[in-house]
N, C-alpha and C positions, 0 to 999 in steps of 0.2 A: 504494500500500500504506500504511495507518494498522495503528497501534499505539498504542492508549492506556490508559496504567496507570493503577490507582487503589488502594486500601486502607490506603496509608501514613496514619501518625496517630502520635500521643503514644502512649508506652506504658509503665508502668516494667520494668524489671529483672524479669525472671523471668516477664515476661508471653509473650504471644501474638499474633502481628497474619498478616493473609493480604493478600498481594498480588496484582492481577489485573492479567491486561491483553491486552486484547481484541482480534484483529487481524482487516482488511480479508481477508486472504487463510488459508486453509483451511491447518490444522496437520495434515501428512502426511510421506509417504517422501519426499519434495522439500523439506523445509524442515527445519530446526534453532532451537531456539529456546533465549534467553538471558537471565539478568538478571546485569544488574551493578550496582557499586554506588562510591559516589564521596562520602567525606567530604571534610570543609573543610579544603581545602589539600594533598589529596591526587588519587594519580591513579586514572583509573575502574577497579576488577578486578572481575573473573571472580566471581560466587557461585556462581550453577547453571545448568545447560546441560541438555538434552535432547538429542540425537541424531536425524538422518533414522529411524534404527531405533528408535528409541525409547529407547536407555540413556541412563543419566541419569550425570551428575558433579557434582563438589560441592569447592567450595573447602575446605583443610583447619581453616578456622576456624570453618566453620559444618557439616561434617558431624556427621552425627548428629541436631541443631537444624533443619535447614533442610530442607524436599522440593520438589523441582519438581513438578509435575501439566500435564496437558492435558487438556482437556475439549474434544473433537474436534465434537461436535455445535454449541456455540455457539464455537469457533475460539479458546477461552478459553485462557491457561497462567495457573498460579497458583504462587505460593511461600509456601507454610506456614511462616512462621517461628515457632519453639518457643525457649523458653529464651533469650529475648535479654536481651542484655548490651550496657552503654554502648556498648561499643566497635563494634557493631552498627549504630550513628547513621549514617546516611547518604541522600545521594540515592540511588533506587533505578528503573536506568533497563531494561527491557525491550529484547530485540533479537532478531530472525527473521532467517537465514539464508534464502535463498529460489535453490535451484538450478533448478527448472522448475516452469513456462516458460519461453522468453527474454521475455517482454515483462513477468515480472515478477521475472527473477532481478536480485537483489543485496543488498546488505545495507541493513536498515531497524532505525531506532531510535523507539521510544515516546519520550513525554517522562517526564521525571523526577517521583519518587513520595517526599515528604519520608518518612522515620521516623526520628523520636525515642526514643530509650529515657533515661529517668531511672534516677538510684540511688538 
């Protein structure tokens, strides 16, 4: 199973940037998908989640700002992020939950996706 994100970049305050990230295995009722995120000196949390059902959650720092998406046909998840703010700088790593199969269930991690926000 691959997972590889992309779209992180520079951006200032109050912009807009979208995150992807593209996985080996089919986004369905068997899998969960995740992004997290991990600034300098801290430890990795939670931003947005998907569910096997499809409900979605959202850290309380970035609701409102932030949507997860899935695009089922090219196995895509995306994170819309709106309204960002410095404090929003981080790496930004992807992650799928994968309950079946057995020959693909476990948990899988993308590599990390810089963004920057300037003031």
């Amino acid at each position: 199973v691959q997972l590889q994100a992309s779209g992180g970049g520079l951006v200032q305050a109050g912009g807009s940037l979208r995150l992807s990230c593209a996985t080996s295995v089919s986004i369905g009722s068997d899998t969960e998908v995740r992004w997290y995120r991990q600034a300098p000196g801290k430890q990795r949390d939670l931003v947005a989640e998907m569910t096997r059902f499809g409900d979605t959650g959202y850290a309380d720092s970035v609701k409102g700002r932030f949507t997860i998406s899935a695009d089922h046909a090219t196995n895509t998840v995306h994170l819309q992020m709106d309204s960002l703010k410095v404090e929003d700088t981080a790496v930004y790593y992807c992650n799928q939950e994968i309950y079946w199969p057995p020959r693909t269930k476990g948990n899988y991690w993308g590599q990390g996706t810089l963004v920057t926000v300037s003031s």
